[in-house]
Backbone as JSON, one array per atom type, in Angstrom:
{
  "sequence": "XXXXXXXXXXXXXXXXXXXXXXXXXXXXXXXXXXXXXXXXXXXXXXXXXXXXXXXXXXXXXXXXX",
  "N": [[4.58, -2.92, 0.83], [6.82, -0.21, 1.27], [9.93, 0.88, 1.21], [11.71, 3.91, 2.16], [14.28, 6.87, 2.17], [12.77, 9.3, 2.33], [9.88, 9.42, 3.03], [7.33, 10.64, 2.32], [7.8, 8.99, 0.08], [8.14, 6.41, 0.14], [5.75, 5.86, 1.26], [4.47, 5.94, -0.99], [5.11, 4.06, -2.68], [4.19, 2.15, -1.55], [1.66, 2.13, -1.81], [1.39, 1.71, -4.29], [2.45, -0.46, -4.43], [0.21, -2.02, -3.31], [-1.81, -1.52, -4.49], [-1.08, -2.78, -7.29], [-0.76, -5.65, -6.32], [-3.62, -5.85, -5.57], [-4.82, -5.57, -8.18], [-3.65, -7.65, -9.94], [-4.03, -10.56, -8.05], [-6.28, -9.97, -7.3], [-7.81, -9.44, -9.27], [-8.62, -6.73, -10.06], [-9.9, -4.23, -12.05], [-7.13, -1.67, -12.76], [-7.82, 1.0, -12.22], [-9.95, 0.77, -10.44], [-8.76, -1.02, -8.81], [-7.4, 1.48, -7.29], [-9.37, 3.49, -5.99], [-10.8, 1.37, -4.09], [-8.36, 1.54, -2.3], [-8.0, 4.07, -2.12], [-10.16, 4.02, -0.28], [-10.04, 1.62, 1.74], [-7.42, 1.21, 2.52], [-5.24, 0.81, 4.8], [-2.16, 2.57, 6.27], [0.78, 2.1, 7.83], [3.26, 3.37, 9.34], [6.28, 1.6, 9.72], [9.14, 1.37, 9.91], [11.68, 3.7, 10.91], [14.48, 3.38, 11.81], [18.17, 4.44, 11.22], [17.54, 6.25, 8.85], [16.12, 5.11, 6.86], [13.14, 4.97, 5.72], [10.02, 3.16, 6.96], [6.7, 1.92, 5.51], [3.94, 0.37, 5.67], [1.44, -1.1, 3.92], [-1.66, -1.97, 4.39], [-5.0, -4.0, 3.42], [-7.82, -5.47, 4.31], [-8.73, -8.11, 4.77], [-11.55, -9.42, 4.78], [-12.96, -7.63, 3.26], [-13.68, -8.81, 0.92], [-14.56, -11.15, 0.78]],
  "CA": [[5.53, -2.21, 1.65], [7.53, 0.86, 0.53], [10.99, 1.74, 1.96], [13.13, 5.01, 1.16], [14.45, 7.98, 2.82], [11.99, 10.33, 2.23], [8.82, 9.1, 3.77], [6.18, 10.52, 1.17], [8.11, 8.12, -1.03], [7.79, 5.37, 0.81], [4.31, 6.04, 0.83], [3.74, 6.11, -2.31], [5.88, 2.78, -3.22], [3.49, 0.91, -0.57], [0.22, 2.39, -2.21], [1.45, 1.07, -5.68], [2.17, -1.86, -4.61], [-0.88, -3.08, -2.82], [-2.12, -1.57, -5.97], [-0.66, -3.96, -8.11], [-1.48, -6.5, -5.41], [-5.2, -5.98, -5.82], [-4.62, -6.12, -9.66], [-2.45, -9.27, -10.12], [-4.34, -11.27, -7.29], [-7.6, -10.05, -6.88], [-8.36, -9.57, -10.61], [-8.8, -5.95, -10.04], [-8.74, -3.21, -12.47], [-6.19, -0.76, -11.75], [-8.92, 2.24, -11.19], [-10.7, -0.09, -9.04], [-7.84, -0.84, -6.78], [-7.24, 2.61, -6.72], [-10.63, 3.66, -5.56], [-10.38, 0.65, -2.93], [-6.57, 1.91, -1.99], [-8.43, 5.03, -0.79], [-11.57, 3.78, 0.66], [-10.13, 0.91, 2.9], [-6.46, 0.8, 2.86], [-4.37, 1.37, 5.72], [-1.21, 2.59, 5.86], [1.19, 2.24, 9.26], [4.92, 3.84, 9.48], [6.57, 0.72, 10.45], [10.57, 1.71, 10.25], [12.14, 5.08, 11.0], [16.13, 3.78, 12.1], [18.98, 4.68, 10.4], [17.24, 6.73, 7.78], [15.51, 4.3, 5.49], [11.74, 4.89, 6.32], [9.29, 2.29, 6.13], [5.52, 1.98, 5.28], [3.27, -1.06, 5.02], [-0.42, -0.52, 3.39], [-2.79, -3.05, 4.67], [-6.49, -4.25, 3.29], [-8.37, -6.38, 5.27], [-9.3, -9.6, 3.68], [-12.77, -9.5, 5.05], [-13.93, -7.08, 1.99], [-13.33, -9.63, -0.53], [-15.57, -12.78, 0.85]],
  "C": [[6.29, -1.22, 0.78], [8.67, 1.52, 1.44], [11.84, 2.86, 1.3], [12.94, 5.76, 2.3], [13.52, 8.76, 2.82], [10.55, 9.22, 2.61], [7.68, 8.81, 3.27], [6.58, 8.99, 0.09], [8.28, 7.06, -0.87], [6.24, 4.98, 1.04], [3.59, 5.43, -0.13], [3.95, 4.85, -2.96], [4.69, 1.67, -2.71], [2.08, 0.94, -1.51], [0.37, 1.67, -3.53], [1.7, -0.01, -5.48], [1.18, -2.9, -4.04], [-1.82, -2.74, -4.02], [-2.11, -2.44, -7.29], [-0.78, -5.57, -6.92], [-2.91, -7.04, -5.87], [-5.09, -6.12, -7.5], [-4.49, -7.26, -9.95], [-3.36, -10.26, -9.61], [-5.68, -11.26, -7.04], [-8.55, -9.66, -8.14], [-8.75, -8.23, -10.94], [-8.84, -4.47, -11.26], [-8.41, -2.1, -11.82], [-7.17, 0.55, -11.35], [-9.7, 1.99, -10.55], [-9.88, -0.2, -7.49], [-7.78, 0.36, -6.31], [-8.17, 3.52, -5.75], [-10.66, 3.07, -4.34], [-9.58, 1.35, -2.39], [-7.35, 3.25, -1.39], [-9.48, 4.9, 0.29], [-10.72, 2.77, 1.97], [-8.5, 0.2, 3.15], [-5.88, 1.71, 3.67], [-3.22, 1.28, 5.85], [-0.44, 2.49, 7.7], [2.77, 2.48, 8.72], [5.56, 2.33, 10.04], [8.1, 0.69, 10.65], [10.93, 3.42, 10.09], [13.9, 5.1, 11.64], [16.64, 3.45, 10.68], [18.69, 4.98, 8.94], [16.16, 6.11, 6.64], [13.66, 4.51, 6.78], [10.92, 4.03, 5.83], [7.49, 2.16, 6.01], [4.82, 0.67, 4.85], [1.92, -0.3, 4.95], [-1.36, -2.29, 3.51], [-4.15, -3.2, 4.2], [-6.87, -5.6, 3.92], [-9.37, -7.56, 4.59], [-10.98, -9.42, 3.82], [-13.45, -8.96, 3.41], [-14.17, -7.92, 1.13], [-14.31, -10.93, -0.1], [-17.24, -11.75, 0.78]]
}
């Protein structure tokens, strides 16, 4: 997840951290997740009150079995 005012930057917080997600947890290296992180992660706006914008980045367990 990635919250801030600015939107891109919320973005970008979410992408690094399912980044480090797939690292940490899935044994990943980091230009692997990254690669993944564009191929099959999805991102959804999920807050937009009172300024703070929010972003969750989803991968779908399935890839991994």
């Amino acid at each position: 997840m990635g919250f801030n005012p600015d939107l891109d930057e919320a973005a970008r917080m979410a992408v690094r951290n399912i980044v480090d997600f797939l690292v940490e947890e899935k044994g990943m290296h980091r230009d692997d997740a990254y690669i993944l992180s564009s191929l099959a992660v999805d991102l959804s706006v999920t807050q937009l009150v009172d300024g703070t914008k929010g972003i969750h980045a989803k991968v779908a367990k399935s890839i991994f079995q």
